[in-house]
C-alpha positions as CSV (number, residue, x, y, z in Angstrom):
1,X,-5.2,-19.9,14.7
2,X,-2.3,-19.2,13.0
3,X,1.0,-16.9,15.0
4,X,4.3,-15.5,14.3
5,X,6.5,-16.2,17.6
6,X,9.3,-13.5,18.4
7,X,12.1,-15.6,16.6
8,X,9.9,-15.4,13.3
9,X,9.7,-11.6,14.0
10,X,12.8,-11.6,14.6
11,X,14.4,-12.9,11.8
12,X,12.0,-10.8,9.6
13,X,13.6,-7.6,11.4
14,X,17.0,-9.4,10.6
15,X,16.7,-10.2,7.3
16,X,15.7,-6.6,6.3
17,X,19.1,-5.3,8.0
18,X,21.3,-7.6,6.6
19,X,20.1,-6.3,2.7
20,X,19.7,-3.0,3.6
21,X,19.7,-0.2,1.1
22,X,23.0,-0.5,0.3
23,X,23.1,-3.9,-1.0
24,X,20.4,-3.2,-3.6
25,X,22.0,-0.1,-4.3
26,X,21.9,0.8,-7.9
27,X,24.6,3.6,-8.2
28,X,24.7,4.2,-11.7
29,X,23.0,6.9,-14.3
30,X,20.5,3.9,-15.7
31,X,17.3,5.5,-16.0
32,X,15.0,2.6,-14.1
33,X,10.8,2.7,-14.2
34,X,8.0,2.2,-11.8
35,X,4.1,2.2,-12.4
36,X,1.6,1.9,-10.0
37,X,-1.9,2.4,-10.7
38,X,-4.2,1.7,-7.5
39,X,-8.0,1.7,-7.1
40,X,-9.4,1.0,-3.8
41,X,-13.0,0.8,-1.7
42,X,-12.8,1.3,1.6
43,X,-15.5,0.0,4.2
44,X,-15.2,1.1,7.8
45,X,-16.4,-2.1,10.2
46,X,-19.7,-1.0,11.3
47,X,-21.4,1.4,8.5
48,X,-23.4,0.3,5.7
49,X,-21.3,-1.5,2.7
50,X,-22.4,1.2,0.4
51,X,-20.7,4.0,2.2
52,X,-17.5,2.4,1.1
53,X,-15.1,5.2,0.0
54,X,-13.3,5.1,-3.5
55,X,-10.4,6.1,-4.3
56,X,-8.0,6.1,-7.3
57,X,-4.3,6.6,-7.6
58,X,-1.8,6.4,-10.6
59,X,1.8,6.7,-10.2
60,X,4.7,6.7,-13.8
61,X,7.6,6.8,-13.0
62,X,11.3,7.2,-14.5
63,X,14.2,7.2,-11.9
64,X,18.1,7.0,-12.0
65,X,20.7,6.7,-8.8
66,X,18.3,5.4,-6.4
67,X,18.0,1.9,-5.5
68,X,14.4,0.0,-6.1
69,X,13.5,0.4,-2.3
70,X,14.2,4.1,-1.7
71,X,11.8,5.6,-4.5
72,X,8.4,3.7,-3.2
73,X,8.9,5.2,0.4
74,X,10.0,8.4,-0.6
75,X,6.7,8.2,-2.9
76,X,4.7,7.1,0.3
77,X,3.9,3.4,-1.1
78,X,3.3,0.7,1.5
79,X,5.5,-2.3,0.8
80,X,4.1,-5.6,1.1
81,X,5.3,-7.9,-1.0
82,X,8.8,-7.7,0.3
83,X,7.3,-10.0,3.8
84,X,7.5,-13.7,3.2
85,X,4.2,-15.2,3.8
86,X,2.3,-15.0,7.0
87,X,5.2,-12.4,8.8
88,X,4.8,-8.9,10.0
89,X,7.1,-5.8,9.8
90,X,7.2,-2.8,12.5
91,X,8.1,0.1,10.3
92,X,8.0,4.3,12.1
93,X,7.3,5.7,8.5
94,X,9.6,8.9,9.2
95,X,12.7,6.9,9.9
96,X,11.6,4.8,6.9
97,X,11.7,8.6,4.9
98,X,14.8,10.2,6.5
99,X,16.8,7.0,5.5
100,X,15.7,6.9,1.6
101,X,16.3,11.0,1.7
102,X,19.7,10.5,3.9
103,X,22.6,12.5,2.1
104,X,24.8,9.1,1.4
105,X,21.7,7.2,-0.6
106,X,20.8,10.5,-2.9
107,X,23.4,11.1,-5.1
108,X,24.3,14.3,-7.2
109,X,22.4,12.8,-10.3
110,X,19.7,11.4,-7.9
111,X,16.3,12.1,-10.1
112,X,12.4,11.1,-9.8
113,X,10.5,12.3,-12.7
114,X,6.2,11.8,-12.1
115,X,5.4,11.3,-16.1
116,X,2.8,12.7,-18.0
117,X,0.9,9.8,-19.1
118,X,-2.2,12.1,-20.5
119,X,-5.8,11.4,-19.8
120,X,-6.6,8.4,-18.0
121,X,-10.2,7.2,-17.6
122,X,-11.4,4.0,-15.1
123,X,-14.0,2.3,-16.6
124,X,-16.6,0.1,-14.6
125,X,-19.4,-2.0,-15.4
126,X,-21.9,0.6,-15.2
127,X,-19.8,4.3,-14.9
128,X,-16.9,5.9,-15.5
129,X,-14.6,8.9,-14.1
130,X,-11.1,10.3,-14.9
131,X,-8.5,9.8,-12.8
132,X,-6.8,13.6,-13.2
133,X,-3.4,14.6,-13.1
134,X,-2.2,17.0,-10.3
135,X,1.3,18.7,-9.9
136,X,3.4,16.8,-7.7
137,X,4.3,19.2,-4.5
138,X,7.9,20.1,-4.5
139,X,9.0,19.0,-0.8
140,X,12.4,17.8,-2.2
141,X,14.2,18.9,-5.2
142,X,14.8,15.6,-7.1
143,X,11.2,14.4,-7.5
144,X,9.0,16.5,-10.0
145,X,5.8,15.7,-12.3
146,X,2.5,15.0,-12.3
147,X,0.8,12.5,-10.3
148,X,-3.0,11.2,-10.9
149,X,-5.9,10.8,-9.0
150,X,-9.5,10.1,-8.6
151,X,-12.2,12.3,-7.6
152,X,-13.9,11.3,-4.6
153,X,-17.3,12.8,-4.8
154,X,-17.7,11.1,-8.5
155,X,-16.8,7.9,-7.2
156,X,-17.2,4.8,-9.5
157,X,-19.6,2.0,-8.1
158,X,-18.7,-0.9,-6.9
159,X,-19.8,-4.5,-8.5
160,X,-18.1,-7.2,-6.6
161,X,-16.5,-9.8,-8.9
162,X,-16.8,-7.3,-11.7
163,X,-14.3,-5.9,-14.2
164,X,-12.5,-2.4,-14.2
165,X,-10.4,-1.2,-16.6
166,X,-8.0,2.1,-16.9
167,X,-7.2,3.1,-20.0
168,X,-4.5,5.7,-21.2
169,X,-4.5,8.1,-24.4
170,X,-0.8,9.0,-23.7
171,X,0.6,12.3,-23.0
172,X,3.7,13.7,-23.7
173,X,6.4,10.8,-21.9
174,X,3.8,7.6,-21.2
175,X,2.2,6.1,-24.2
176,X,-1.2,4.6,-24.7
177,X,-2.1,1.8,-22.6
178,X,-4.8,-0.1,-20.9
179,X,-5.2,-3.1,-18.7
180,X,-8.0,-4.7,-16.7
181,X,-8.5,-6.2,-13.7
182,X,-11.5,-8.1,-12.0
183,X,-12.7,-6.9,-8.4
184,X,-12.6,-9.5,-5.2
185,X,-15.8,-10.8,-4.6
186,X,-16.0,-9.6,-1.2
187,X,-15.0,-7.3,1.7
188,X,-12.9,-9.3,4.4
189,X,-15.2,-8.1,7.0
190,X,-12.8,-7.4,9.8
191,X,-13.3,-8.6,13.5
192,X,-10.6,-7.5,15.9
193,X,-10.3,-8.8,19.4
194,X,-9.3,-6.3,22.5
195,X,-5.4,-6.0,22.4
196,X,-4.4,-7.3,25.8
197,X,-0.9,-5.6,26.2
198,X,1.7,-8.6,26.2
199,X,-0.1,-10.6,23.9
200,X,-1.0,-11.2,20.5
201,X,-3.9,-9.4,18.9
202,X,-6.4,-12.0,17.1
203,X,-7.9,-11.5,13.8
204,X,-10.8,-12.8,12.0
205,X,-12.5,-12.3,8.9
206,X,-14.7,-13.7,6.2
207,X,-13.1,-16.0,3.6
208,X,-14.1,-15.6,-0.5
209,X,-15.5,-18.1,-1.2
210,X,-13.9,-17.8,-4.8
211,X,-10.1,-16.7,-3.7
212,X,-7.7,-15.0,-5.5
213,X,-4.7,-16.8,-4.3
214,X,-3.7,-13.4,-3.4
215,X,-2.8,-13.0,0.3
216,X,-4.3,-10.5,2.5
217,X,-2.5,-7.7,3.6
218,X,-2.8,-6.6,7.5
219,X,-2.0,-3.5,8.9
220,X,-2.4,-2.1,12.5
221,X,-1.6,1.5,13.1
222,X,-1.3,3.8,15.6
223,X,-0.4,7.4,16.2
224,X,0.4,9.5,19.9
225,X,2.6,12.5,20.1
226,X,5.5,10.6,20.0
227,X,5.0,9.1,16.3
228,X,3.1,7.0,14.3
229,X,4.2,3.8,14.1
230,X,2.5,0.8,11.7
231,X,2.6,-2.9,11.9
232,X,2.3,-4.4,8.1
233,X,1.4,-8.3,7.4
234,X,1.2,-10.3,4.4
235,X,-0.9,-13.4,5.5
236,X,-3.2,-16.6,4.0
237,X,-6.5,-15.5,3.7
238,X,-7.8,-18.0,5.6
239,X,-9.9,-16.1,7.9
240,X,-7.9,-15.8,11.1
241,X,-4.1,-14.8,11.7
242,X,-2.5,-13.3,15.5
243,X,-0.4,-10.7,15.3
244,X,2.8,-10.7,17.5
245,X,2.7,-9.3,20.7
246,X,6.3,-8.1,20.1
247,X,4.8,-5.7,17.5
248,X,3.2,-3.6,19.8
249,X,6.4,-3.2,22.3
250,X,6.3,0.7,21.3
251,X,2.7,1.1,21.5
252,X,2.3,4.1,24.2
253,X,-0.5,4.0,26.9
254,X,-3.7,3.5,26.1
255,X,-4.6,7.8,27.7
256,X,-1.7,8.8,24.9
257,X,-3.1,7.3,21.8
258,X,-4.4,9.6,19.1
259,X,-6.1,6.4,17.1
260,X,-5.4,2.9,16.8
261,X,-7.0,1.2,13.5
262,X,-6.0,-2.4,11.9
263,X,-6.9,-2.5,8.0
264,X,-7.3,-5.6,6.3
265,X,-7.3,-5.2,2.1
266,X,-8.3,-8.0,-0.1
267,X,-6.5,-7.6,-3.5
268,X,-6.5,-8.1,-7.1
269,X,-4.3,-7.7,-9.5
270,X,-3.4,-7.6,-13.1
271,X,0.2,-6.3,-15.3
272,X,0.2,-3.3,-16.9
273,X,2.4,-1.9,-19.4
274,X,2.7,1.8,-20.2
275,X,5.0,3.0,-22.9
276,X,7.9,5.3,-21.8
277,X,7.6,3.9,-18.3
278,X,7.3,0.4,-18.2
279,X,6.1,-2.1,-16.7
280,X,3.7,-2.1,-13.5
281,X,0.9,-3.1,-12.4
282,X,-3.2,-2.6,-11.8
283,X,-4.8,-3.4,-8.2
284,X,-8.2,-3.4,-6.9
285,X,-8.1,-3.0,-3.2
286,X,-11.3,-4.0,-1.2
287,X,-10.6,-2.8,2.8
288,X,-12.4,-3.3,5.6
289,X,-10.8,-0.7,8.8
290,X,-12.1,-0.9,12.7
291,X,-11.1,0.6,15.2
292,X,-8.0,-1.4,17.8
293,X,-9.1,-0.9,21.2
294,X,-6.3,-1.7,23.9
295,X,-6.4,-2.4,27.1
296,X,-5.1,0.3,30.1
């Protein structure tokens, strides 16, 4: 079974402080774009695979005086793909906020504009729904628009190894667009050993047996009253990976936590291209979440 010791931790940890915001800076007026348009079934370890919840996110966005890193977070994306292969990353999510809101990264021109992009419908092999715009809440005064999602009590069905598209009309700043992408074959169906403070938490789960070549993404969370903090991990998916014990040197006794889960999301994905935002991309997200159950 694979690990990550606590020098490979480490120098994950390092090698996000060294670049830091400010190196990927981009302190000019340059209008920069970002779409994200998500689809994901969830399946919690235990119930029947057709409870699996759907949901349906779509994100265009138009941005200038931030750098690349600040505007996902401040948009509450997870980042992944920024750990090398097989490493983790301990991130407290408000910290993670506060910084990409912090008064020396916004700047007087700092703007994130959530772009119309008009009707969008997800098309599956047997149903459809639209994924419906909504006005995004104004909790900070540089980031206004619309931002889409699905419905979950019309959910589209899942067909394993099956092809869903999203298709665009265009509205009044995104132009038409569609793009496809073919679902993973299967859930990773998640088994999670008993976290034994001071040592790494095993993982197992079941291999594709068609893989994407996409990794797996891992993510053990937990919340108490003195934060929520999560571990993300960008591994093989080669059925089994330990996560470091050092990841869990914050985790609070076992009588204070709220909930302790560990997600593991099999992926698919496909380029996108929307007119008057750019480029992006599609995912198909297959998770499997149990519960973490820790020791006294």
């Amino acid at each position: 079974m694979r690990r990550i010791g606590p020098i490979a931790l480490a120098f994950v940890f390092a090698a996000i402080g060294c670049t830091g915001r400010d190196g990927a800076r981009d302190a000019g007026d340059t209008a920069r774009g970002l779409v994200r348009v998500e689809l994901s079934y969830t399946h919690v370890s235990g119930a029947p695979s057709a409870m699996a919840r759907f949901d349906a996110q779509a994100r265009f966005v138009r941005y200038r005086a931030f750098d690349s890193a600040s505007v996902p977070t401040i948009l509450g994306f997870a980042d992944f793909d920024g750990l090398p292969l097989d490493s983790c990353k301990v991130t407290d999510g408000t910290v993670e906020l506060d910084e990409a809101l912090a008064a020396d990264t916004v700047a007087p021109t700092a703007e994130v504009s959530l772009l119309d992009a008009g009707r969008l419908e997800l098309r599956g092999p047997i149903d459809r729904a639209a994924i419906s715009p909504r006005h995004y809440p104004e909790l900070v005064p540089f980031v206004s628009g619309v931002v889409y999602g699905g419905d979950e009590t019309s959910p589209v069905a899942l067909q394993l190894g099956q092809v869903y598209q999203v298709w665009g009309e265009g509205g009044a700043e995104v132009g038409p667009f569609a793009s496809a992408v073919t679902a993973p074959r299967s859930f990773p169906t998640l088994a999670v050993d008993v976290l034994h403070r001071g040592s790494d938490l095993d993982l197992r789960w079941a291999t594709d047996s068609t893989p994407t070549g996409e990794p797996l993404l891992v993510e053990a969370k937990w919340s108490s009253r003195a934060g929520t903090r999560t571990v993300r991990c960008r591994v093989r998916d080669d059925g089994a990976f330990s996560l470091p014990h050092d990841a869990f040197a914050e985790l609070p006794a076992t009588s204070l936590l709220s909930s302790a889960t560990v997600t593991a999301t099999r992926l698919a994905r496909s380029p996108l291209f929307a007119p008057g935002a750019g480029k992006g991309e599609l995912t198909l997200a297959l998770k499997d979440v149990a519960a973490l159950q820790v020791t006294p």
